[in-house]
Backbone as ProteinMPNN parsed JSONL, in Angstrom:
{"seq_chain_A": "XXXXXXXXXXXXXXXXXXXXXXXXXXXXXXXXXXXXXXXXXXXXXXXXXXXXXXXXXXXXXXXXXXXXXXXXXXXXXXXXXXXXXXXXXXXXXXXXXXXXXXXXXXXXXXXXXXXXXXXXXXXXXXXXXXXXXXXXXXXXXXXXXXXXXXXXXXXXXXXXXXXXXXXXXXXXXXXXXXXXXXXXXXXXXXXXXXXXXXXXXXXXXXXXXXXX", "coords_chain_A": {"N_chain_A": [[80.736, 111.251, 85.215], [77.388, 112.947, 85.441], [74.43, 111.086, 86.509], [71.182, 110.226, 86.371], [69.355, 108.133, 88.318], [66.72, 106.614, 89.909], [65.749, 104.882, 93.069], [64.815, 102.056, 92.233], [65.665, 101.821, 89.64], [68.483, 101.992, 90.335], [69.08, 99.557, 91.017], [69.768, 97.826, 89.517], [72.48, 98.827, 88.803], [74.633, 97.629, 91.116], [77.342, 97.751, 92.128], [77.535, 100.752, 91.778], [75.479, 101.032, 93.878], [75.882, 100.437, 95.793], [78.331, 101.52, 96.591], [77.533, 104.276, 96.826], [75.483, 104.021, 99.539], [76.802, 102.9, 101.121], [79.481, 105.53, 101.108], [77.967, 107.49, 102.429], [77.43, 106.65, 104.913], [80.04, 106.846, 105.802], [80.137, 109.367, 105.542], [78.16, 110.904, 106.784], [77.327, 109.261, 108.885], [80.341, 108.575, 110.105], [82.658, 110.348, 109.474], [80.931, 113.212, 110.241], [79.424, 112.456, 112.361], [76.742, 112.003, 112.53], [73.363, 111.303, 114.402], [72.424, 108.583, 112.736], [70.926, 105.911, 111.223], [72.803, 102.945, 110.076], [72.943, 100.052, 108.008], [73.572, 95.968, 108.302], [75.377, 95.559, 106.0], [76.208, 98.122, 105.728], [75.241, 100.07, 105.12], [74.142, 103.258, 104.987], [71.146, 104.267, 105.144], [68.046, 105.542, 105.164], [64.021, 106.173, 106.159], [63.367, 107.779, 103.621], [64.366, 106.577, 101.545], [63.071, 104.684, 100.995], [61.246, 105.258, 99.49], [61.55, 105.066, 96.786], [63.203, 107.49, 96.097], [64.789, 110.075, 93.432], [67.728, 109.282, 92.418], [70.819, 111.69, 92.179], [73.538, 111.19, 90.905], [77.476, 111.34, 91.038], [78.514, 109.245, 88.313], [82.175, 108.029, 88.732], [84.976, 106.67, 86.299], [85.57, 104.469, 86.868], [83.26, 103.39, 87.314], [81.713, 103.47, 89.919], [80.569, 105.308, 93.014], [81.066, 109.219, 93.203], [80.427, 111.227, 93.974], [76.679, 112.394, 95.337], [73.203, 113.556, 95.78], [70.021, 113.368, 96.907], [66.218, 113.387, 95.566], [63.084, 114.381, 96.576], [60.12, 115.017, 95.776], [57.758, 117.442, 97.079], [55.372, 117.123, 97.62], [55.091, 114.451, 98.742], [55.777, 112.445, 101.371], [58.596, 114.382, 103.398], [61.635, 115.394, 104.508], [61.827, 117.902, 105.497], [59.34, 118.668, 105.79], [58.556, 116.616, 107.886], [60.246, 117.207, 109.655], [61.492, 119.118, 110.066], [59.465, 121.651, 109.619], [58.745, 123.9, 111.614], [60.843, 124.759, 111.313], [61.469, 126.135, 108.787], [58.982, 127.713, 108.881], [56.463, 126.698, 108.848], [54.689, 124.123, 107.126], [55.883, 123.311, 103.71], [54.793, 122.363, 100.747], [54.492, 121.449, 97.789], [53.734, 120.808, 94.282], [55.701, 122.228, 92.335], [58.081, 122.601, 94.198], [60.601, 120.963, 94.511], [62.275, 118.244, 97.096], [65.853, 118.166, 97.897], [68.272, 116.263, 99.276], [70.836, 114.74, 101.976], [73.57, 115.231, 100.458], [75.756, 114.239, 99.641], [79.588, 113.366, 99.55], [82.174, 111.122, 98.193], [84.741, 109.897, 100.204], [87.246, 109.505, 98.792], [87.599, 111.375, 96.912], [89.476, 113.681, 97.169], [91.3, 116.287, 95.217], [89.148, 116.533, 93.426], [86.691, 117.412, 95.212], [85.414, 119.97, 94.767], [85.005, 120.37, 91.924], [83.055, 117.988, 91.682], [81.058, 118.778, 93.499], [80.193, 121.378, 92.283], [78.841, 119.904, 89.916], [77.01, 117.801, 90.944], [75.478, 119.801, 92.043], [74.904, 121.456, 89.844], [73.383, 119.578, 88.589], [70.782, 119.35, 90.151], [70.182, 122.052, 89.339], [69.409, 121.461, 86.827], [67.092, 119.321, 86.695], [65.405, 121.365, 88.136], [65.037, 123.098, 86.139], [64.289, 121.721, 83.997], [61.923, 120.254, 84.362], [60.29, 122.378, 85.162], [60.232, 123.299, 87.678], [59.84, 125.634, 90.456], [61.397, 126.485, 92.952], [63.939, 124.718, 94.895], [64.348, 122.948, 97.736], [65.883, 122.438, 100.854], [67.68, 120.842, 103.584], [70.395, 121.445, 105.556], [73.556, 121.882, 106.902], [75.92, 123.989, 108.997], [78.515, 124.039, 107.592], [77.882, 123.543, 105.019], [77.377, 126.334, 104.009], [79.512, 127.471, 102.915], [80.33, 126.266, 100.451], [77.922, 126.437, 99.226], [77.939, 129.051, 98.667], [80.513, 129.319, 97.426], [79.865, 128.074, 95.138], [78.471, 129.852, 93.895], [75.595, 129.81, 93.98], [73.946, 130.228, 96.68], [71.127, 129.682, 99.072], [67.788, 131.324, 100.194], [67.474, 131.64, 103.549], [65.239, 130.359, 105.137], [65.237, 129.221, 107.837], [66.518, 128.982, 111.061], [67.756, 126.023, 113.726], [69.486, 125.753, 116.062], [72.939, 125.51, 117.64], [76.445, 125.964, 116.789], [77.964, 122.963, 115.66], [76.004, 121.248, 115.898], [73.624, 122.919, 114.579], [71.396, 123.539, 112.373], [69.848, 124.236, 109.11], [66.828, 125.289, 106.851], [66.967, 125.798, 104.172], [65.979, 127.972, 100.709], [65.991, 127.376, 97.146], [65.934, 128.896, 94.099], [65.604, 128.815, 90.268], [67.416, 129.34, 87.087], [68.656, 130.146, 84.241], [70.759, 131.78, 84.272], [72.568, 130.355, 86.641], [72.757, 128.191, 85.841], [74.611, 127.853, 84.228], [76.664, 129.295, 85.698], [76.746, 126.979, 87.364], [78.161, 124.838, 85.408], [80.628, 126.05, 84.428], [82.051, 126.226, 86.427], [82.282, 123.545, 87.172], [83.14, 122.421, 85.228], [81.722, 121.401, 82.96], [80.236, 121.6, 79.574], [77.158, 123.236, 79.046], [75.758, 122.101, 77.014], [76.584, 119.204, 77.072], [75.742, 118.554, 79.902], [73.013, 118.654, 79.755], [72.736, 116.525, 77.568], [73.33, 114.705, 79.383], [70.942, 114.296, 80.95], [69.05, 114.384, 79.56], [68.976, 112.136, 78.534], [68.742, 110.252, 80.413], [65.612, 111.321, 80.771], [64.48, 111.678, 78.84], [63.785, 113.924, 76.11], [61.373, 114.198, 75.641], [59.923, 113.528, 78.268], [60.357, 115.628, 79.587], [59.761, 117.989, 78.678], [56.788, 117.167, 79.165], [56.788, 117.264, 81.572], [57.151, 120.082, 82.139], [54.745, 121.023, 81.099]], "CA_chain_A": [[79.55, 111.696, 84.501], [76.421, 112.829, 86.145], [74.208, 109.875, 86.146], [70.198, 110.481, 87.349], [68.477, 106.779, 88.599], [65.453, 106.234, 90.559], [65.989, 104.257, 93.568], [64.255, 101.23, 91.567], [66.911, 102.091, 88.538], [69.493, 101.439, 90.934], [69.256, 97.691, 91.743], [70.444, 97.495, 88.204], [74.248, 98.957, 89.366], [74.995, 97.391, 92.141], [78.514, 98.348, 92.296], [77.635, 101.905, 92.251], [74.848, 101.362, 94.654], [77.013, 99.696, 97.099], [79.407, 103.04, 96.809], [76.976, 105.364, 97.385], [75.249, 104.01, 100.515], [78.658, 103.36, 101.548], [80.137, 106.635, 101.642], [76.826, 107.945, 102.915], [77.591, 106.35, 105.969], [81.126, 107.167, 106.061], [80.311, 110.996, 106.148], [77.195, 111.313, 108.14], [78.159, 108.699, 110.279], [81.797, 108.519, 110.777], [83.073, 111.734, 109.92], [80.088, 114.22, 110.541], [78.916, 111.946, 113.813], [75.632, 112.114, 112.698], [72.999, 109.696, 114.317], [71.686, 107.99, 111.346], [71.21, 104.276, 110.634], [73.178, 102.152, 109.422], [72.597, 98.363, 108.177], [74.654, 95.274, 108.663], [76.03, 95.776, 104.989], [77.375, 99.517, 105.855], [74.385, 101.15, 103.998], [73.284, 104.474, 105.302], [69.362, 104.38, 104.338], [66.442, 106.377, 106.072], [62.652, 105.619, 105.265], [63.23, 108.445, 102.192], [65.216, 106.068, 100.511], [62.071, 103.265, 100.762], [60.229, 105.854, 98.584], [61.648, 105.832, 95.621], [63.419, 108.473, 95.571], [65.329, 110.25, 92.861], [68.948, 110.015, 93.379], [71.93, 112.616, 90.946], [74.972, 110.591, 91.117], [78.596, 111.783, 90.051], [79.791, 108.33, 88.831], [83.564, 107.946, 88.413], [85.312, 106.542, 85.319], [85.414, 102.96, 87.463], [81.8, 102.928, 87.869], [81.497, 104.044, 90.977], [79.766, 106.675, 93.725], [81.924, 109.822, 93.292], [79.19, 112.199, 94.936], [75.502, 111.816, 95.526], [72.199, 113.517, 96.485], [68.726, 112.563, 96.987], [65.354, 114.264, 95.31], [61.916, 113.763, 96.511], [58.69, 115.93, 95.723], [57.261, 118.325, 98.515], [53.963, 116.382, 97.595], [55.087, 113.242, 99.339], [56.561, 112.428, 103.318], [59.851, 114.609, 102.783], [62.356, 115.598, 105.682], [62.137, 118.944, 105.765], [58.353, 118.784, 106.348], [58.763, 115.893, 108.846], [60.997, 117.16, 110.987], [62.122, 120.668, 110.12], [58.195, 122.56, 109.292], [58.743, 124.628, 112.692], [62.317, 125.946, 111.212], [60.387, 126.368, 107.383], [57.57, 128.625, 109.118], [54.79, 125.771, 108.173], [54.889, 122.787, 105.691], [56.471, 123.336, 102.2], [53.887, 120.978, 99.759], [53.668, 122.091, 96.275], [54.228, 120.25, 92.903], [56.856, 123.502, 91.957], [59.142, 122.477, 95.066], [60.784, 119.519, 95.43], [63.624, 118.469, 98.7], [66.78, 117.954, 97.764], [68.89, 115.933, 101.174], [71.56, 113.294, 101.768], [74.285, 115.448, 99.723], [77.15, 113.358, 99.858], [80.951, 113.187, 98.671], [82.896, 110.424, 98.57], [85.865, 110.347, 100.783], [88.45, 109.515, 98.49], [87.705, 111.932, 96.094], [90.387, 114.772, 97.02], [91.391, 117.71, 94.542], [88.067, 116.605, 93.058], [85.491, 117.292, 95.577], [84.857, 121.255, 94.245], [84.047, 119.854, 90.695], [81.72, 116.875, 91.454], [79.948, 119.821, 94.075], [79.381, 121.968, 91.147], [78.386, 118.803, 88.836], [75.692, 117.717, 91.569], [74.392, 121.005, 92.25], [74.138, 121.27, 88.392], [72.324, 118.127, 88.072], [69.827, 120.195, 90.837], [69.32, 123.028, 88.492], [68.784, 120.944, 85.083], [65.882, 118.959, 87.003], [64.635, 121.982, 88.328], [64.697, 123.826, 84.68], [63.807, 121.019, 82.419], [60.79, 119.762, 85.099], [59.316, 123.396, 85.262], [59.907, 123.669, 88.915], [60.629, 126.982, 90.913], [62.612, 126.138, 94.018], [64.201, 123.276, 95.957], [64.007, 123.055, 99.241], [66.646, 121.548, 101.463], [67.88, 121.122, 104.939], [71.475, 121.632, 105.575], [74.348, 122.035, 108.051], [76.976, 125.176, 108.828], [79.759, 123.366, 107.0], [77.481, 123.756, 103.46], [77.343, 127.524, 103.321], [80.472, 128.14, 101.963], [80.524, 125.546, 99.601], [77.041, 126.948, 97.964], [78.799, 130.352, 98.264], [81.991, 129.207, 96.544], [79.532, 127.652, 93.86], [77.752, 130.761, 93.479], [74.363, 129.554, 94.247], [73.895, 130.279, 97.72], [69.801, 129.908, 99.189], [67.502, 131.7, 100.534], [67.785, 130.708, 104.324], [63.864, 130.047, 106.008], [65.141, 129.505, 109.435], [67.819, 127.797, 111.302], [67.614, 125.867, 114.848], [70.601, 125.201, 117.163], [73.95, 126.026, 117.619], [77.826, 125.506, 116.22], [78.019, 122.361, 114.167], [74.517, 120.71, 115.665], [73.206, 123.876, 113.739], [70.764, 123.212, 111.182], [69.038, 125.563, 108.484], [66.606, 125.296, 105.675], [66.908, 126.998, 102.882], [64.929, 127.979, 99.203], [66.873, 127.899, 96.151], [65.834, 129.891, 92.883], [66.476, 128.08, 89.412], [67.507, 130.343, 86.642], [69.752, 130.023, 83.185], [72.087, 131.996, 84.433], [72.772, 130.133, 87.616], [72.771, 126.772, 85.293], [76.014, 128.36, 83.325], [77.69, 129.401, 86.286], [77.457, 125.954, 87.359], [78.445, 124.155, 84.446], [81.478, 126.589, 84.011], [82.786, 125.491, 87.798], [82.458, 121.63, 86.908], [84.311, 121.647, 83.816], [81.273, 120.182, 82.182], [79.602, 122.224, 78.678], [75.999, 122.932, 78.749], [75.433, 120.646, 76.081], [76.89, 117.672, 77.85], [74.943, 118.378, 81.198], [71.61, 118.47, 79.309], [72.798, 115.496, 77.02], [73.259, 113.468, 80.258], [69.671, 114.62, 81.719], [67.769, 113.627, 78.304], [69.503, 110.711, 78.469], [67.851, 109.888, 81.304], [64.255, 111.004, 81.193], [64.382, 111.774, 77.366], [63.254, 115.017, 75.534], [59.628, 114.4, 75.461], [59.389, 113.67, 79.627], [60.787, 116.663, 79.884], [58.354, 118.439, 78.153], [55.523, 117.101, 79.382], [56.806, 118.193, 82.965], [57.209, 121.311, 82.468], [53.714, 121.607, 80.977]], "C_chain_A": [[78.36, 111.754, 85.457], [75.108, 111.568, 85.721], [72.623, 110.069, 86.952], [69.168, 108.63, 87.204], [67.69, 106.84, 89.651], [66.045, 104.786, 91.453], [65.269, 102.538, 93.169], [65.141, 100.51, 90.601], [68.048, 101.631, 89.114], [70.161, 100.128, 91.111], [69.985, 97.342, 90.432], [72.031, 97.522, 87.789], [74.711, 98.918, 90.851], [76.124, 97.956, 92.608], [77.916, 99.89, 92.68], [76.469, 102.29, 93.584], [75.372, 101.254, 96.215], [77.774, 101.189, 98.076], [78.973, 104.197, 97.399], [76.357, 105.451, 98.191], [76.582, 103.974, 101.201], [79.256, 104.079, 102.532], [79.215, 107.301, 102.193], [77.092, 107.641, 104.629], [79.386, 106.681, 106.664], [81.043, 108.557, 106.245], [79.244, 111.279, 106.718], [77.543, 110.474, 109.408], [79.433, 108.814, 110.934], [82.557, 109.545, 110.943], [82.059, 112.912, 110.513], [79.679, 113.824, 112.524], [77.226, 112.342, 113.754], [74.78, 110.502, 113.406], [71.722, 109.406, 113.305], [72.099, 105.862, 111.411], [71.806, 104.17, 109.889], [73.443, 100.407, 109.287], [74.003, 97.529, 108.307], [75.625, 95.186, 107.361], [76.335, 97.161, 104.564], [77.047, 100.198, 105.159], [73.807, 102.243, 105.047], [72.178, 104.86, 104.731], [68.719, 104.633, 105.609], [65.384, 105.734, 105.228], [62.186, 106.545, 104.049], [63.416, 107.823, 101.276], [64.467, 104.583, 100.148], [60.756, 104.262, 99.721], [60.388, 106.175, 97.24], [62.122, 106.845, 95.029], [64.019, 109.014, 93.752], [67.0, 110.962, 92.785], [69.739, 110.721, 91.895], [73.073, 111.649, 91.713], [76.154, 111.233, 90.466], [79.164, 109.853, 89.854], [81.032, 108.569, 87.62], [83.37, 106.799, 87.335], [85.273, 104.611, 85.741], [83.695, 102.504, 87.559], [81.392, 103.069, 88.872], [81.025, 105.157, 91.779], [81.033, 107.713, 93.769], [81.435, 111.113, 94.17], [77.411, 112.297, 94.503], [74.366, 113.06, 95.729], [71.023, 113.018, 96.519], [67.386, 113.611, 96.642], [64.362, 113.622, 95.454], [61.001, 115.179, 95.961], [58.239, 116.359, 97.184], [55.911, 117.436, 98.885], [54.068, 115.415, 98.724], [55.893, 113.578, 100.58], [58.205, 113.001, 102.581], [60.739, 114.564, 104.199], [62.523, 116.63, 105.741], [60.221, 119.314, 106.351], [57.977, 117.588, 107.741], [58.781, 115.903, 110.052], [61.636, 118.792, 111.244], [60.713, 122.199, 109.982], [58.723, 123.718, 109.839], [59.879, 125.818, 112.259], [61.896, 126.558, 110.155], [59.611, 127.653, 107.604], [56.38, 127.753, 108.747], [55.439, 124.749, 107.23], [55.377, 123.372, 104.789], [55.493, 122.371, 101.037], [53.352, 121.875, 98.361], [54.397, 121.368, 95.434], [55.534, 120.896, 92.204], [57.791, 122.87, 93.331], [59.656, 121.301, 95.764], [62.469, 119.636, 96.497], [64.413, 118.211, 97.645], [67.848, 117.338, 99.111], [69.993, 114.905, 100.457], [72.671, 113.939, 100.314], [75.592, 115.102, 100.176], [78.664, 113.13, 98.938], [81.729, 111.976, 99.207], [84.303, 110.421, 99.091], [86.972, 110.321, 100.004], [88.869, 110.871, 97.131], [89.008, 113.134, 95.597], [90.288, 116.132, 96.493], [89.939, 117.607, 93.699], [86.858, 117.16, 93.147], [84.821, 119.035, 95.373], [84.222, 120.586, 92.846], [83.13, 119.17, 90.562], [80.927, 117.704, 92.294], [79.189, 120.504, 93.182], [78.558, 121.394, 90.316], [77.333, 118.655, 89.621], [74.712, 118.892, 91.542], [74.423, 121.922, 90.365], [73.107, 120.576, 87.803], [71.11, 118.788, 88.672], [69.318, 120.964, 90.045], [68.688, 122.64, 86.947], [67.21, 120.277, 85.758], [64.849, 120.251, 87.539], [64.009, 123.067, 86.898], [64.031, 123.205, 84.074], [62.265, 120.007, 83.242], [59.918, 120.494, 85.539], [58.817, 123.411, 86.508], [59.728, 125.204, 89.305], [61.334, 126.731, 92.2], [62.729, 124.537, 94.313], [64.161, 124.01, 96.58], [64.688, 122.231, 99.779], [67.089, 121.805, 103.147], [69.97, 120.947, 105.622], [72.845, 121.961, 106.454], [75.15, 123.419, 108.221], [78.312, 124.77, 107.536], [79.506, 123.686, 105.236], [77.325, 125.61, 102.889], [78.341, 128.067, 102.463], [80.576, 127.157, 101.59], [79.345, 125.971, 98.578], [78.008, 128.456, 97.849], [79.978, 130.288, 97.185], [81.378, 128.779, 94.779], [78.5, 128.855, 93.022], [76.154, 130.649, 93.175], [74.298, 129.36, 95.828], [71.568, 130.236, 97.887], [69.496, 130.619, 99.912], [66.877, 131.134, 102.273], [66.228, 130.821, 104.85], [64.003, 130.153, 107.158], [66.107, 128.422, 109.654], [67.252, 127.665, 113.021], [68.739, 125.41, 115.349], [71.791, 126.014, 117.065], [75.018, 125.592, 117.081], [77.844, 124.154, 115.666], [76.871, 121.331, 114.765], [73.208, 121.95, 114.753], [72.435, 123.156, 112.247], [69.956, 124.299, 110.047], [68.231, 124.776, 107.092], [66.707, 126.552, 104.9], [66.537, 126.991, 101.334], [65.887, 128.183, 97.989], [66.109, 127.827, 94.95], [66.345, 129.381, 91.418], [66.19, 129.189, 88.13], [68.929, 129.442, 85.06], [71.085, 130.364, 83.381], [73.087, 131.109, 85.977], [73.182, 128.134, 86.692], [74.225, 126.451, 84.633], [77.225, 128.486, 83.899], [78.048, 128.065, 86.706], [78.696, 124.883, 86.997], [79.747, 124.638, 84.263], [82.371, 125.995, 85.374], [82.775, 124.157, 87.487], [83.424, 121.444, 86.209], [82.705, 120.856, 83.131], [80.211, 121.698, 81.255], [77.809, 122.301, 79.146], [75.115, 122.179, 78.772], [75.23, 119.832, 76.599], [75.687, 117.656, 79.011], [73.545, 117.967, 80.878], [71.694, 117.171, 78.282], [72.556, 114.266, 78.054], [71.465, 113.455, 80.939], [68.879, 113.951, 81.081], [68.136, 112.418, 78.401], [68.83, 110.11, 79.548], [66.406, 109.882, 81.695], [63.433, 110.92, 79.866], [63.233, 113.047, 76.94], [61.662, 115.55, 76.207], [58.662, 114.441, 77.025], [59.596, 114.821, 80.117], [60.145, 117.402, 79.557], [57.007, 118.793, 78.446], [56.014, 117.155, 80.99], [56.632, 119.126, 83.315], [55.64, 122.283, 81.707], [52.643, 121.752, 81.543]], "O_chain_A": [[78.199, 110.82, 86.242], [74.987, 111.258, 84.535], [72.712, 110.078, 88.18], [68.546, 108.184, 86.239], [68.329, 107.312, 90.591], [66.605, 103.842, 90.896], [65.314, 101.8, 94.154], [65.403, 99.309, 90.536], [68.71, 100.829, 88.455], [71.328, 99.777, 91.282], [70.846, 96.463, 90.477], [72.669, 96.823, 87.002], [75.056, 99.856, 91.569], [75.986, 98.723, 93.561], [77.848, 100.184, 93.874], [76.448, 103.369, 94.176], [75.23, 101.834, 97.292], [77.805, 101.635, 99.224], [79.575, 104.948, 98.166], [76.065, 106.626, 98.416], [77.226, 104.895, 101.702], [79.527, 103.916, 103.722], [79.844, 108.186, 102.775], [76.895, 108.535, 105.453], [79.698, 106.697, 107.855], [81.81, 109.063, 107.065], [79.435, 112.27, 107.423], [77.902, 110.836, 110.528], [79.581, 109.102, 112.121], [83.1, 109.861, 112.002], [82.591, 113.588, 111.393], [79.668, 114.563, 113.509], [76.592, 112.846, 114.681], [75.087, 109.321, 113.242], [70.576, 109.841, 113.193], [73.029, 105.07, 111.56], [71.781, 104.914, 108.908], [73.953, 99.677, 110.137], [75.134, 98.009, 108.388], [76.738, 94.723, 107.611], [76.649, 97.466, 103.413], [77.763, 100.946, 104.493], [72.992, 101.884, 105.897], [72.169, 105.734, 103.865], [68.828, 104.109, 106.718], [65.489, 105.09, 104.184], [61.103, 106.392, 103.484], [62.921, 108.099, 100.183], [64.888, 103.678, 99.428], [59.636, 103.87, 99.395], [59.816, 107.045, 96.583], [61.827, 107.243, 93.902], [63.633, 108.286, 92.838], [67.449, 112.099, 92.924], [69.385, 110.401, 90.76], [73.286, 111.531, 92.919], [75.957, 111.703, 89.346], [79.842, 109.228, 90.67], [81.043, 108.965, 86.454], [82.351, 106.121, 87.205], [84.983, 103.723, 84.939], [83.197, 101.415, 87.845], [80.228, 102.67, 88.869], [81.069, 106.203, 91.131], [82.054, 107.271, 94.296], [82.145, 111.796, 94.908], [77.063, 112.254, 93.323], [75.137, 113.994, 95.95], [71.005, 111.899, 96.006], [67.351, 114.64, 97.316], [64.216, 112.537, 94.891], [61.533, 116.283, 95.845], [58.37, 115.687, 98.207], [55.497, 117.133, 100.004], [53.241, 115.481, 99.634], [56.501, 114.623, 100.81], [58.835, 112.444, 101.682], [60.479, 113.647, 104.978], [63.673, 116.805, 106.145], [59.985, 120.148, 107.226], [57.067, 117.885, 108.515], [58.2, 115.381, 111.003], [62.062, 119.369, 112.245], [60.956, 123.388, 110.19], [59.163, 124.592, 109.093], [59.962, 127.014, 112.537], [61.844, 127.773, 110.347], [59.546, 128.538, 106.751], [55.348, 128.286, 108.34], [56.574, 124.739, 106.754], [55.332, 124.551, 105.141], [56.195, 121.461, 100.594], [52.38, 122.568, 98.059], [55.597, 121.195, 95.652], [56.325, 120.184, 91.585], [58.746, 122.575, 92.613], [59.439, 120.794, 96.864], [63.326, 120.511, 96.613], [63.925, 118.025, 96.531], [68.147, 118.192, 99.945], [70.136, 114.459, 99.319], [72.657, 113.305, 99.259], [76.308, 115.69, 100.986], [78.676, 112.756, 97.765], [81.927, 111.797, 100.408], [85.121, 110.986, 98.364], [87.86, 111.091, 100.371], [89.954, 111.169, 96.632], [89.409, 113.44, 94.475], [89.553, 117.005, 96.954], [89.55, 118.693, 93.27], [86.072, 117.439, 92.242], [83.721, 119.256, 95.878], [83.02, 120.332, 92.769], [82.307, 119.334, 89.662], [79.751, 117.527, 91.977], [77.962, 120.448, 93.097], [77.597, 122.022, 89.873], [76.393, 119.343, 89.223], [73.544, 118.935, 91.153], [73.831, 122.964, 90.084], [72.288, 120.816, 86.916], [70.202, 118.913, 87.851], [68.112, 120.863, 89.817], [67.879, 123.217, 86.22], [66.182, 120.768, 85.292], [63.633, 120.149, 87.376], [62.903, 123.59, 86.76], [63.094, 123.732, 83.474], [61.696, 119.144, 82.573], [58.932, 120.074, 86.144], [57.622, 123.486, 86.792], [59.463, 125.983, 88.389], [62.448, 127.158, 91.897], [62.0, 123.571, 94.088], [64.025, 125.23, 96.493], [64.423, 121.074, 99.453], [66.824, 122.831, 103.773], [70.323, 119.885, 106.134], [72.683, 123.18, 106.393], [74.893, 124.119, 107.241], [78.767, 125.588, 106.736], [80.373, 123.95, 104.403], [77.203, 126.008, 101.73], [78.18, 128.872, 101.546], [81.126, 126.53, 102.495], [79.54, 125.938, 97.363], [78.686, 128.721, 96.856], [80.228, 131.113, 96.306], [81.938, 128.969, 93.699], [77.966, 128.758, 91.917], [75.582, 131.288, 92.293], [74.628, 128.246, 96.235], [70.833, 130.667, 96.999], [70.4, 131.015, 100.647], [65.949, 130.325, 102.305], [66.112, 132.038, 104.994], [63.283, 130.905, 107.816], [66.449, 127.452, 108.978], [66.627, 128.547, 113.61], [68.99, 124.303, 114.871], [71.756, 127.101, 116.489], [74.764, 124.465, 116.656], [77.567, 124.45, 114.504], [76.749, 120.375, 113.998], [72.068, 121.606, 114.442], [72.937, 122.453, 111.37], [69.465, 125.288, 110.589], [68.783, 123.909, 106.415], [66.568, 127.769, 105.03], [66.812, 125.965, 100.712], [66.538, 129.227, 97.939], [65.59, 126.743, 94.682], [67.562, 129.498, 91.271], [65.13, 129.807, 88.037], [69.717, 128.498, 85.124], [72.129, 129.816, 83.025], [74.265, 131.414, 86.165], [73.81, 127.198, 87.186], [74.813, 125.376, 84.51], [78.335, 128.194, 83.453], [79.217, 127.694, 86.611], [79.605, 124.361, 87.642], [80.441, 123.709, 83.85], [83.371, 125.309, 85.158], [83.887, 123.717, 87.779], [84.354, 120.646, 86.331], [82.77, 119.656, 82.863], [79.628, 122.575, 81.893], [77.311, 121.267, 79.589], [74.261, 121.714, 79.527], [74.098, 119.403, 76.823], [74.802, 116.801, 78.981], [72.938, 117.121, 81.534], [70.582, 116.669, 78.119], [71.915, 113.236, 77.84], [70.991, 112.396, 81.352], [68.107, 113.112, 81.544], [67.242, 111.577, 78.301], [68.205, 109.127, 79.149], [65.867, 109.088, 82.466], [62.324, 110.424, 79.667], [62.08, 113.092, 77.369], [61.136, 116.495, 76.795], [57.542, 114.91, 77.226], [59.005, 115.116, 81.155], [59.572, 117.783, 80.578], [56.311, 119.793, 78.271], [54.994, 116.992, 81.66], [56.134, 119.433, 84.399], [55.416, 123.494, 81.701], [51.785, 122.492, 81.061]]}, "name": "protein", "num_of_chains": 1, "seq": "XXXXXXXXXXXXXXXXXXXXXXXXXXXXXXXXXXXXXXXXXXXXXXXXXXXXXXXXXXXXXXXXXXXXXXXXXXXXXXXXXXXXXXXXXXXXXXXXXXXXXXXXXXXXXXXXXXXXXXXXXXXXXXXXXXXXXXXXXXXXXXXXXXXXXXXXXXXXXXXXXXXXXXXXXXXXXXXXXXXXXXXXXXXXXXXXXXXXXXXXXXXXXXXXXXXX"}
């Protein structure tokens, strides 16, 4: 089930918090070879993740991290204005565009990891619909294009710097009804349900008063 907690919200499921720094560190670090910190309890955390963010979780039927990302506001210190502006064309800072980073699958997942892709990058377009955004904004590797392609939300790319898999790109993505459907139809998960799990989390009326 998609599951949206506030790095605050978190301390409350340990287990699944455990899981999802975790594997965070198991695929930027170990498989990707990214260099990224990691603490003496095998958590993969940057200074995004001391802000509060807002993380989309897939968790599994155990309670557990099944796939992950991380949402801040453009407003506040992000990582695409940080460290990427130059590739952007300028800063990104508007209330309408928040990052999206730190999209993570857990390794054991298997024949799974297409459905909990679609399910995350569903969870992306319900916050951006029901919070009266107009784009995310993310920063992303070669390895992710055909996986938005396959999900049929591909972005609009800003600019890319480097080469073969140190290659980096941002790119703008567009939130739309129909792009919310195609999701939802690749997950396996109704509508309904997706927006049942969302309210469930910030409830009708925050929703509301976001998007006003």
């Amino acid at each position: 089930m998609l599951t949206y907690l506030y790095a605050d919200q978190l301390e409350s499921y340990p287990q699944l918090k455990h899981t999802l720094f975790r594997d965070r560190a198991s695929q930027f670090r170990d498989r990707l070879d990214w260099d990224v910190k990691v603490d003496a309890q095998g958590y993969e955390k940057d200074q995004y993740d001391a802000q509060n963010p807002l993380y989309v979780i897939w968790r599994t039927a155990q309670g557990i991290h099944g796939g992950s990302m991380r949402v801040l506001p453009t407003t506040a210190p992000c990582m695409v204005n940080d460290f990427f502006s130059d590739i952007a064309g300028g800063k990104i800072t508007s209330p309408l565009i928040w990052e999206s980073t730190r999209f993570c699958l857990a390794p054991n997942i298997g024949s799974e990891a297409g459905r909990i892709s679609a399910a995350l990058m569903l969870a992306g377009c319900e916050i951006g619909l029901n919070f009266g955004l107009k784009h995310a904004v993310g920063v992303f590797d070669p390895r992710m294009i055909r996986i938005y392609r396959n999900l049929g939300w591909s972005p609009e790319i800003l600019g890319s710097h480097g080469t073969g898999r140190d290659k980096v790109y941002v790119g703008l993505w567009d939130f739309s009804e129909a792009v919310r459907f195609g999701l939802a139809k690749k997950a396996g998960i109704s509508t309904e349900l997706s927006h049942h799990w969302f309210n469930r989390a910030f409830g009708t009326s925050f929703a509301q008063q976001a998007c006003a």
